[in-house]
C-alpha positions in Angstrom: 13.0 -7.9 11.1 11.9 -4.4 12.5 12.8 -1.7 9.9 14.2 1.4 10.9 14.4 4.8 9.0 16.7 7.3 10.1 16.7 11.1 8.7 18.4 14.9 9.7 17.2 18.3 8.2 18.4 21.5 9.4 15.6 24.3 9.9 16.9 28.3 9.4 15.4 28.8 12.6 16.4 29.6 16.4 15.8 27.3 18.6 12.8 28.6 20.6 10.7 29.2 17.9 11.3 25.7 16.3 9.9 24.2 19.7 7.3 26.4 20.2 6.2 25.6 16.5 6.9 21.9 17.0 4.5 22.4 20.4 1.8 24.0 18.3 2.0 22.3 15.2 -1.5 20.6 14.6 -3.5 22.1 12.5 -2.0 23.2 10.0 -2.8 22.7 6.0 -0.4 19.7 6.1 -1.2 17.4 8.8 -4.9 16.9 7.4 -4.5 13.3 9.2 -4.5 14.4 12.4 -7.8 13.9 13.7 -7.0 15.3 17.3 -4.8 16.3 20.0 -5.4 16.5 23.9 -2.6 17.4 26.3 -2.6 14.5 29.6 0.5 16.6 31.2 2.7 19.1 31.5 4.8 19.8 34.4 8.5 21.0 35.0 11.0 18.2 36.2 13.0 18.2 39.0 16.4 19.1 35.7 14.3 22.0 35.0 13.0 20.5 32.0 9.3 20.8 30.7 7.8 17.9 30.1 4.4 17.0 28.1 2.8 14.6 27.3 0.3 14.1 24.7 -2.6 11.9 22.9 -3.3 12.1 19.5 -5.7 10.4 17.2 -4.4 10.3 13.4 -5.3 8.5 10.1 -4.1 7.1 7.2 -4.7 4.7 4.5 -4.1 1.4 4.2 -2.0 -0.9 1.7 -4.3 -2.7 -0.9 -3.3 -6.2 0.5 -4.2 -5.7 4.4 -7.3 -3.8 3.3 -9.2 -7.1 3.1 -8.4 -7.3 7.2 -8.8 -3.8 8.3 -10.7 -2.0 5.9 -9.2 1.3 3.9 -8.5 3.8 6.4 -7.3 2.7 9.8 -7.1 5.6 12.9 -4.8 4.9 15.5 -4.1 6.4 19.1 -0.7 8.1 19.4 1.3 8.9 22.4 3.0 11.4 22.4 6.0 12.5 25.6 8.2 15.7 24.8 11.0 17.1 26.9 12.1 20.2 26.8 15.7 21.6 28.1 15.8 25.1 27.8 19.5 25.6 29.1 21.0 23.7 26.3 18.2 23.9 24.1 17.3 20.3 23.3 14.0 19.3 22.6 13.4 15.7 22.2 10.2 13.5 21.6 9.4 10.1 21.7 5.7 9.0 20.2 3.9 5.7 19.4 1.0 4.3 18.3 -1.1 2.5 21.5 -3.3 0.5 19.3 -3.4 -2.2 16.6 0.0 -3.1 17.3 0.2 -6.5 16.0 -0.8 -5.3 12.7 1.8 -2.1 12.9 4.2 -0.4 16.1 5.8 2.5 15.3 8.2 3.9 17.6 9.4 7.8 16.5 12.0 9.5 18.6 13.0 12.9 17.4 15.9 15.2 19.0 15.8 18.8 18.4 19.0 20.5 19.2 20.5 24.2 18.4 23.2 24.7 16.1 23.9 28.6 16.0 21.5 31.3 16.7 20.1 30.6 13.7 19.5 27.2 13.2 17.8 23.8 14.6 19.0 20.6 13.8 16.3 17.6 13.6 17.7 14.3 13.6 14.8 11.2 13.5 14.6 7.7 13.9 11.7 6.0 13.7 11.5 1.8 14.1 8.9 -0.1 12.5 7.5 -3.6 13.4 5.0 -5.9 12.9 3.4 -9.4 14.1 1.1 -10.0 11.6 2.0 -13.5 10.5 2.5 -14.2 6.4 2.3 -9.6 6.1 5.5 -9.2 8.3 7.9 -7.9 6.1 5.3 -6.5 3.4 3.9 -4.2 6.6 7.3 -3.0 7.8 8.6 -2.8 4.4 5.1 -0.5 3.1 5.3 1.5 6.9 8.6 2.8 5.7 8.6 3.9 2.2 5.3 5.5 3.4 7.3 7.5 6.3 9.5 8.2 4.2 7.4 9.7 1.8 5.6 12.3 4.2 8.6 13.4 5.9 8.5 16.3 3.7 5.0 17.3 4.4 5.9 17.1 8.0 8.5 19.3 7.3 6.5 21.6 5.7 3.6 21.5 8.0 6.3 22.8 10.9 7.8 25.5 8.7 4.3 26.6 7.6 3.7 27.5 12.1 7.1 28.8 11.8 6.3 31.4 9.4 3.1 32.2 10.9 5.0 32.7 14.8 7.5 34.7 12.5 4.3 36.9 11.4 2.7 37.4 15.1 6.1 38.1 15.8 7.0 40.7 13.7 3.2 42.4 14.1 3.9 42.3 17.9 7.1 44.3 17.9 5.9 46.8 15.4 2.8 47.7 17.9 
């Protein structure tokens, strides 16, 4: 059965510097896992919407009973496509991992959208499944609480470029 985890914060932040944070999140102090990040594209759409797509190479551990397979750490290739809409302010992602894919797929798809001029609504969703026969359910089942235990240092990690855009900012109108 794939698993799915669903989740929706609110950032105190307009919408343009929420996506231009989100586009220039790695590094930062909480995404230590992200090993690297190469833009493949970027181009404006026929909509007027900017388009990008990424690769990224990330790691993580591994639960104690697949380590036997796979080792301790495992890093995985991540695509990565973003659209941007800047007339009504939706940013929306979809990423997966292009490797080891029997042993794990995960599928996030995030959707940015303004609320006031103020504030940036995130709602996630991110599906979880596995092929590994006899570790099924154990995979999808460990893939998810582990998700949903880092959520908050992705959130953190984004409001951490955030701040830092909000301290550029303020230095370049007080030149």
């Amino acid at each position: 059965m794939v698993q799915i985890y669903k989740n929706e914060h609110i950032y105190p932040h307009d919408f343009k510097t929420v996506s231009l944070a989100y586009l220039n999140r790695y590094p930062n102090p909480y995404a230590k896992h992200v090993l690297s990040i190469d833009t493949l594209d970027t181009h404006v759409d026929n909509n007027g919407n900017l388009v990008i797509t990424k690769l990224m190479v990330k790691t993580g551990p591994l639960p104690m009973f697949i380590k036997p397979f796979l080792g301790s750490n495992l890093n995985s290739w991540i695509l990565e496509k973003t659209i941007i809409n800047p007339q009504t302010k939706r940013l929306m992602t979809y990423s997966a991992n292009i490797d080891h894919r029997k042993f794990i797929k995960v599928e996030e798809f995030l959707y940015y959208s303004e609320i006031d001029e103020y504030s940036t609504q995130l709602k996630s969703k991110v599906k979880f499944s596995s092929n590994l026969i006899g570790f099924k359910q154990r995979i999808e089942d460990w893939s998810k609480h582990r998700f949903a235990s880092n959520i908050e240092k992705s959130r953190h990690g984004l409001t951490f470029v955030m701040n830092e855009l909000k301290k550029q900012k303020v230095y370049w109108y007080e030149k």
